[in-house]
PASE-247115 format. One record per residue: y, x, z of N, C-alpha, C, O in turn. Coordinates in steps of 0.05 Angstrom, whole numbers, plus 5000, padded with zeros to 4 digits. Layout:
YXZYXZYXZYXZ...
end
This chain:
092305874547092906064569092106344560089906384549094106554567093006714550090906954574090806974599089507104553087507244573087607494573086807624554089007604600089707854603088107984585088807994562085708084593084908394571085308304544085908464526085108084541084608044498088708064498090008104477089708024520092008094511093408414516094808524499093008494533093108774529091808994515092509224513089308824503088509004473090408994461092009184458090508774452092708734433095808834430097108874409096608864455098409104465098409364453100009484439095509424464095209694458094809794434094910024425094209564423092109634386096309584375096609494352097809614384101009524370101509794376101609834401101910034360102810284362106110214376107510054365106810344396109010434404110410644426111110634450110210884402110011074416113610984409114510854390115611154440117911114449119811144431118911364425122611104410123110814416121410724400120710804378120310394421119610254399120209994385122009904398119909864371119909604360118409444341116309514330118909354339117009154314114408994325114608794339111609124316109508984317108908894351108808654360108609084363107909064397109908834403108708664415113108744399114708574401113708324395114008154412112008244369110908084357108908004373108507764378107508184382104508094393106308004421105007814429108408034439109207964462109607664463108907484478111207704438113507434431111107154431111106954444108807264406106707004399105707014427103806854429106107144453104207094482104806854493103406664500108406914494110806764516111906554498113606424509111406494470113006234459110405994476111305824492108405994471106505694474106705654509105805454519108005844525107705794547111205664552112005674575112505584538115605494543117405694547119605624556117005984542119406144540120706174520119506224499123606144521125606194506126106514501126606664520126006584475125306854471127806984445128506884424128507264461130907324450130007614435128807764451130107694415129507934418132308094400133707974384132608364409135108474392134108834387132608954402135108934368134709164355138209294367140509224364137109494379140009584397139609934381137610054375142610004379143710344375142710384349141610234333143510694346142210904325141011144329141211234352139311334309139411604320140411704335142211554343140211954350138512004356136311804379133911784381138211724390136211534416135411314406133411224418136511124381135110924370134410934340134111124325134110724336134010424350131510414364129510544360132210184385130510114401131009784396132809634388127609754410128609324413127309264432125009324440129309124441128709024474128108644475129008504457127508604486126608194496127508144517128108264537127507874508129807784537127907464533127907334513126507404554124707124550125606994577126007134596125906724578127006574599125006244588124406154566124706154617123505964624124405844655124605924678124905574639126205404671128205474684128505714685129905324695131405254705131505234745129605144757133905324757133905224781131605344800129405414794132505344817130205454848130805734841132905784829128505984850128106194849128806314832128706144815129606514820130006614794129206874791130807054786126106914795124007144790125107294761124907174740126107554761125607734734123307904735123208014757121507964720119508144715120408314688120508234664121208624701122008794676118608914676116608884689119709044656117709284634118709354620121109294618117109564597116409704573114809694557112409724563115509654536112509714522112709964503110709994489114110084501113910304494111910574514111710584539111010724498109310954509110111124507112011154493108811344521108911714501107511724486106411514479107011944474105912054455103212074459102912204480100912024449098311994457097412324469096612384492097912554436096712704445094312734434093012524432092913004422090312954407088012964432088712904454085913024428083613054448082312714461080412694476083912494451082412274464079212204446078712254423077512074466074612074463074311794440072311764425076411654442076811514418079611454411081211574425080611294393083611274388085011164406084110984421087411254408089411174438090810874427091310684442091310884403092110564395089310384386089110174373087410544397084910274381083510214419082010354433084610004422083109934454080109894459079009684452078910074469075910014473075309984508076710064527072909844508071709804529068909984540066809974527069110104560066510364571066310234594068310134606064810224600064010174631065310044642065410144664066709824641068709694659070609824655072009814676071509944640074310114633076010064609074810144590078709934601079009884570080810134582082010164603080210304555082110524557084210474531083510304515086210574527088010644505091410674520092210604542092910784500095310984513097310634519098310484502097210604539099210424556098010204571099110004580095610274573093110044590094510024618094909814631095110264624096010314650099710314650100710164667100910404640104110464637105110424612105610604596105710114608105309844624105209654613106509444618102709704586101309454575101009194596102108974597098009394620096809184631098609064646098608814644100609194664102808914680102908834667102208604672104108874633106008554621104308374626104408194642101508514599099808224599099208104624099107854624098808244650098008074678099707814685099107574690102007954682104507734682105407504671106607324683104507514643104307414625101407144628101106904622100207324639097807174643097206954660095906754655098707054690100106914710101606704710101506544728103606684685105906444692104906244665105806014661103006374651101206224634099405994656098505774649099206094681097305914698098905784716097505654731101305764722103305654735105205554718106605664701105105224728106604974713109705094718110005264736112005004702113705084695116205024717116404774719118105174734118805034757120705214755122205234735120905404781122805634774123905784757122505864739126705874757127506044732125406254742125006334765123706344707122706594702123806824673123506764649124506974680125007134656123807414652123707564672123007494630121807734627122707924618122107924594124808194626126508464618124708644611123508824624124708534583121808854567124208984544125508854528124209324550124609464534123609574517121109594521124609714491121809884485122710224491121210414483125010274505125610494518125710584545127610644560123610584547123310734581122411024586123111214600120410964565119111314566121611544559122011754571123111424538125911614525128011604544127711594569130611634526132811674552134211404552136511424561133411184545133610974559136810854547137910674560137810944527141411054525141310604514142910424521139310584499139810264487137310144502135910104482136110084519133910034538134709914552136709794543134209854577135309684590138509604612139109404624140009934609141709794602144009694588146309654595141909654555143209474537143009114544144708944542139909084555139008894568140908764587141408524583141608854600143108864625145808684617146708464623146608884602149708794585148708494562150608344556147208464555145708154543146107924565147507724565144208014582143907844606146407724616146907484617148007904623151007894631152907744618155107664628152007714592154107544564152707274563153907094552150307234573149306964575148806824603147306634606150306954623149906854643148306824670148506674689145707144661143207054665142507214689141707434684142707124715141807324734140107294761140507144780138207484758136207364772136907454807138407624816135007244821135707274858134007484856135007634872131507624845130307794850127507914825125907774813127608234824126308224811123908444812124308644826121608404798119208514797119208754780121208744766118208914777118009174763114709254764113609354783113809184744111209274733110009514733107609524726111009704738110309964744108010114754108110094778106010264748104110254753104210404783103910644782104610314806104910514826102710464851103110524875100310344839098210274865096510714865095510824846096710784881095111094882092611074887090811224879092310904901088411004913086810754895085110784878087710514903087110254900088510104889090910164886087609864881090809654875091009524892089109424904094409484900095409354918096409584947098009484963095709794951096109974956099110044966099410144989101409994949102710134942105509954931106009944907106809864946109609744937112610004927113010184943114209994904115210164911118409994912119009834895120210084939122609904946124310094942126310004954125010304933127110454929125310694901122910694894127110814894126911114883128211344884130511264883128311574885130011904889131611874861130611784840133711954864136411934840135212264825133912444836136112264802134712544791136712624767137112484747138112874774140113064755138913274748137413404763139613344717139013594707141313754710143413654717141113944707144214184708143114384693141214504703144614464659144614634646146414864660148514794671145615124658147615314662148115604642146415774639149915614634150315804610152416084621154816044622151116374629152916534635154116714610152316844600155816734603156116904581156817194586158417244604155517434569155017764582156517824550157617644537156218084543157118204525153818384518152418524533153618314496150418424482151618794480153918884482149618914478149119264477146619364483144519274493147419604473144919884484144119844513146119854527142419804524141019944549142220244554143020314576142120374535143520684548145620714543146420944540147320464540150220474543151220244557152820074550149520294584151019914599153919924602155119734612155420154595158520194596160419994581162719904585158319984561158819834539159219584529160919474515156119484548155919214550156419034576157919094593155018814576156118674595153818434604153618204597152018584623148818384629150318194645152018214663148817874628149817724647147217594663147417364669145117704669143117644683143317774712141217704722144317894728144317964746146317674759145617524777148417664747150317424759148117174750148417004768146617084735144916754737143316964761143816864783141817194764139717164781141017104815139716974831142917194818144417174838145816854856146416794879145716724830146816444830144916274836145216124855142516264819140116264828138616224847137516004850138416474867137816544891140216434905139616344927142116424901143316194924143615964928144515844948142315864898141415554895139615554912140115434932136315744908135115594921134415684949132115684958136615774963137315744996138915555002139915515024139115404977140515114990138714885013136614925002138314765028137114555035139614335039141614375052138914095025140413945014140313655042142113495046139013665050138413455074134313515081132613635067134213375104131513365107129513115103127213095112130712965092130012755094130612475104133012495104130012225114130112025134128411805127127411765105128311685143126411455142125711345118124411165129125411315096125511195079124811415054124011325033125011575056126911835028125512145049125912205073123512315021123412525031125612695021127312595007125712975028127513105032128413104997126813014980130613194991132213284972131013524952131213714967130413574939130113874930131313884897131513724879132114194899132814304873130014454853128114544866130014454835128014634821129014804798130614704782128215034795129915084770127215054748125015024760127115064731125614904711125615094680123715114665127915214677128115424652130015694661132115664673129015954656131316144651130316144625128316034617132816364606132616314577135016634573136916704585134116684560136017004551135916994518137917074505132716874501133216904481132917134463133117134438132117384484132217674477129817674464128217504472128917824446126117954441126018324447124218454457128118384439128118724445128018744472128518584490127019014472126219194496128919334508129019374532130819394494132019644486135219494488136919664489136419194488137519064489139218934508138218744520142419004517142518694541143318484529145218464513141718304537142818024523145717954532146818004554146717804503149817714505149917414523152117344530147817254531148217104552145516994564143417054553145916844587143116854601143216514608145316494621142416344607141816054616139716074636138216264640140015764652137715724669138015384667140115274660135815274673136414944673135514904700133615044706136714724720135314554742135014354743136314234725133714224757132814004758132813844792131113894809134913664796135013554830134213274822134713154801132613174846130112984853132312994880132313194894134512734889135412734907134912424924134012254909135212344949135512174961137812024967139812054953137811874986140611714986141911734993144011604994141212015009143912235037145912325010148312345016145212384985146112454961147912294937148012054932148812444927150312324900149812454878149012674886149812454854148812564829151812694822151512924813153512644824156212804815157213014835158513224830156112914862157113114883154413404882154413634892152713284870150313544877151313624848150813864850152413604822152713704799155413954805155714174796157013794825159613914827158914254846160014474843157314184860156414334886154814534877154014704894153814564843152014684841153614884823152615104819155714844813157914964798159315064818159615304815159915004833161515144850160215414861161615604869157115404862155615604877155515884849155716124851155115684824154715924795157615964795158216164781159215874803162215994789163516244797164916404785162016214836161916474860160516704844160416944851159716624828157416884817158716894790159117134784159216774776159616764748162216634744161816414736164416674746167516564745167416414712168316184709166216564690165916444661164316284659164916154639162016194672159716084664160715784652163015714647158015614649159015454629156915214647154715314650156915074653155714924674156014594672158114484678153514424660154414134648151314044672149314164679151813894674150313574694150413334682152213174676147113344680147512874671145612834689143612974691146412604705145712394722143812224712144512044698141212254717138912034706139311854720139111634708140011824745139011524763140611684790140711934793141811504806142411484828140711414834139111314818139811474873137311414892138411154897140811124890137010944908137110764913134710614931132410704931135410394945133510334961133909914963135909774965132109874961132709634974131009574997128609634996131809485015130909435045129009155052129308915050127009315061125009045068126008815066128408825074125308565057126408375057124408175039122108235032125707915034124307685018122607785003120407685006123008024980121908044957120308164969118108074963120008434990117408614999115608445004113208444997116808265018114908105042113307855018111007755018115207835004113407654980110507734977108207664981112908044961109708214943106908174960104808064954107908354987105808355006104108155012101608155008105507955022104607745028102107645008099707605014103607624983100907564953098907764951096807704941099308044962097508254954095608124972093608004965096708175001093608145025092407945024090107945032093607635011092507424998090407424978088807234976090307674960089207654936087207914948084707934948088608044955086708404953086608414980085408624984087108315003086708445024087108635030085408735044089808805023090509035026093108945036094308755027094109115058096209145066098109455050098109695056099509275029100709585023102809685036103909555053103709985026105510175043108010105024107710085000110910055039113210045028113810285023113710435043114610454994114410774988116710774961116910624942118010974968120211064958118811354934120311494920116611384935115511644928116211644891117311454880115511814882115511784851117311904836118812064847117511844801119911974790121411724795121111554813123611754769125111524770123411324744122011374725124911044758123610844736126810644726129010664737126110484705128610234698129510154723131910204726128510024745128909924764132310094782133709964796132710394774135310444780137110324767139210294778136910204741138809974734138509734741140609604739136809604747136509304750137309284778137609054786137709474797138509444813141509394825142509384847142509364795145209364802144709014802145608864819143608944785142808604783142708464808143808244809141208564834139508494850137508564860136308714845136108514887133508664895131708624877131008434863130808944881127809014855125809154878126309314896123809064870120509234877119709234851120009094830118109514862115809484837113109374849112709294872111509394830108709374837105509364816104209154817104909474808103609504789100609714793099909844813099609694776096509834764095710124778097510294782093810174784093410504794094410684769093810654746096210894781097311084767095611274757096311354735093911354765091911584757092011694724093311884715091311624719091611594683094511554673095011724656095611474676098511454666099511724647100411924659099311734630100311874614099112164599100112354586096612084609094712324608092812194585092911964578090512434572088812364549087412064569087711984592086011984548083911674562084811524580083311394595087311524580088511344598086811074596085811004575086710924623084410644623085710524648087610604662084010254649084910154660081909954681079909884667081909924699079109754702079209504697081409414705077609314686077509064669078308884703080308744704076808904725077608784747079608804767080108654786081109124754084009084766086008904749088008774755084908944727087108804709087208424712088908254713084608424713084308084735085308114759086207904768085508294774086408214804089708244804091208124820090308404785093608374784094908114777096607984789093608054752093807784742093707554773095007344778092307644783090907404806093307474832093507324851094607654831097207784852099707644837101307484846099607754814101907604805102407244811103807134828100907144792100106854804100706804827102406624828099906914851101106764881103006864883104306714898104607064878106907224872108506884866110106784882107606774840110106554823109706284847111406114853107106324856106306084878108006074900108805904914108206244898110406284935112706284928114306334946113706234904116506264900118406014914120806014912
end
């Protein structure tokens, strides 16, 4: 049976900073073969976004058909940690190292869990090693696997570290859909004491701009806070004083809800730079549609196992960036549920040695109640 922390060392001591593959795959694979999973693993794409390698592990047949996705890929550590981010140590009740928290410790919890529950329900486990990146061979290359073998689950779990104060805290049943929008105005470069000459195209982005952000996009509703735009880069490129630049960029960034669409806020945002800028040059990619899934079996599961195990009643919460879970949701209902976020992606990221048992101990009645 395997034992959560000696297995999320071991996680962590497997370098994989985003995409990843190889060794961390190895240490997964030797977790889930002695427990009866059938274990797939594949090396997906090329440069720039890959390769990446993703697992696909299945156990049992019939009844329930629980998926538990993840990652095991990370970011980038980052210098300044108090010891090495791939060497896992233990302080005070703390194993720290870069994915203790996002999302070494769910796997191993999980892992740890159906290691203690006899073999009954279909279980399968959706681990990428692209989540932190742009996801282009991640999961949903996964997705399209699953689909060629038949394999689809009534519902699934997402490991995610989203407990905030405490664990158990914190269910998350939907997420905000999130678009970037490059914008490129093009001016004619010149003298400052010959604007006759030239052609500033910063007055038309500043103008476009400022009418972006008098947009209010919705206010919210039950479920989903409000909508917002951000702009995130202007860019001219200039270094002279004495100069108008020959074109002016800005980047935004929309964090929308489900009153929303990712092509209609891309379309809507061009339409406002074009009023200002007829030439401009204006491109949108769609990270994730918002999405929600509605209280139901799987919340009431989670819950149910949390206040069992932790005595916490958690909050159903839509809050956050985006996670995998906007694809798996085309599969079927997804929650997440996972580790206190605090640390997540920051120097010393850790984890506490007794949350990582009590998750383990959530998951477990999690497979019990199935």
């Amino acid at each position: 049976m395997p034992d959560v922390v000696e297995l999320t060392k071991a996680l962590i001591a497997a370098e994989s900073v985003t995409p990843a593959r190889g060794a961390v795959f190895d240490v997964l694979e030797a977790a889930l073969l002695p427990l009866g999973f059938k274990v797939e693993r594949f090396i997906e794409g090329e440069a720039p976004d890959g390769p990446v390698e993703n697992l696909l592990a299945v156990r049992g047949s019939g009844g329930t058909h629980l998926a538990f996705a993840g990652h095991l890929d990370v970011v980038p550590p980052g210098p300044g940690w108090t010891s090495g981010a791939f060497t896992p140590e233990v302080r005070d009740g703390l194993l720290y190292g870069r994915g203790a928290v996002d999302m070494k410790g769910a796997i191993a919890a999980f892992v740890a869990a159906a290691g203690r529950v006899p073999e009954g329900n279909m279980l399968s486990l959706i681990i990428t090693g692209d989540e932190e990146g742009p996801a282009t061979y991640g999961t949903p290359r996964l997705i399209e696997r699953m689909a060629e073998r038949g394999i689809k689950p009534d519902m699934c779990l997402v490991g995610e570290p989203t407990s905030a104060h405490r664990l158990g805290d914190t269910i998350k049943i939907g997420r905000r859909g999130s678009v970037v929008v490059w914008i490129d105005v093009p001016g004619r470069q010149g003298h400052v004491a010959y604007p006759h000459l030239a052609d500033n195209p910063i007055p038309r982005l500043v103008a476009a701009l400022a009418e972006i952000e008098g947009v209010e996009l919705d206010t919210g509703n039950a479920w989903f806070q409000a909508s917002n735009i951000e702009v995130t880069d202007i860019h001219t490129g200039n270094p002279a004083t004495n100069v108008i630049p020959g074109n002016a960029s800005a980047r935004l960034s929309i964090r929308f809800n489900d009153e929303q669409n990712g092509a209609d806020l891309v379309s809507r945002i061009e339409a406002i730079v074009r009023r200002h800028a007829p030439s401009a040059q204006v491109r949108g990619t769609v990270y994730g549609e918002a999405f929600l899934t509605a209280p139901g079996r799987l919340s009431t599961l989670l819950a149910d196992a949390i206040l069992a195990k932790l005595g916490v009643t958690p909050e159903l919460s839509t809050t956050g960036g985006t996670s995998d879970a906007r694809y798996l949701v085309k599969l079927c209902p997804v929650a997440e549920f996972g580790l206190i976020n605090a640390t997540m992606h920051k120097l010393d990221e850790a984890v506490a040695l007794a949350d990582l048992a009590a998750l383990a101990d959530v998951y477990e009645e999690v497979l019990r109640r199935l």
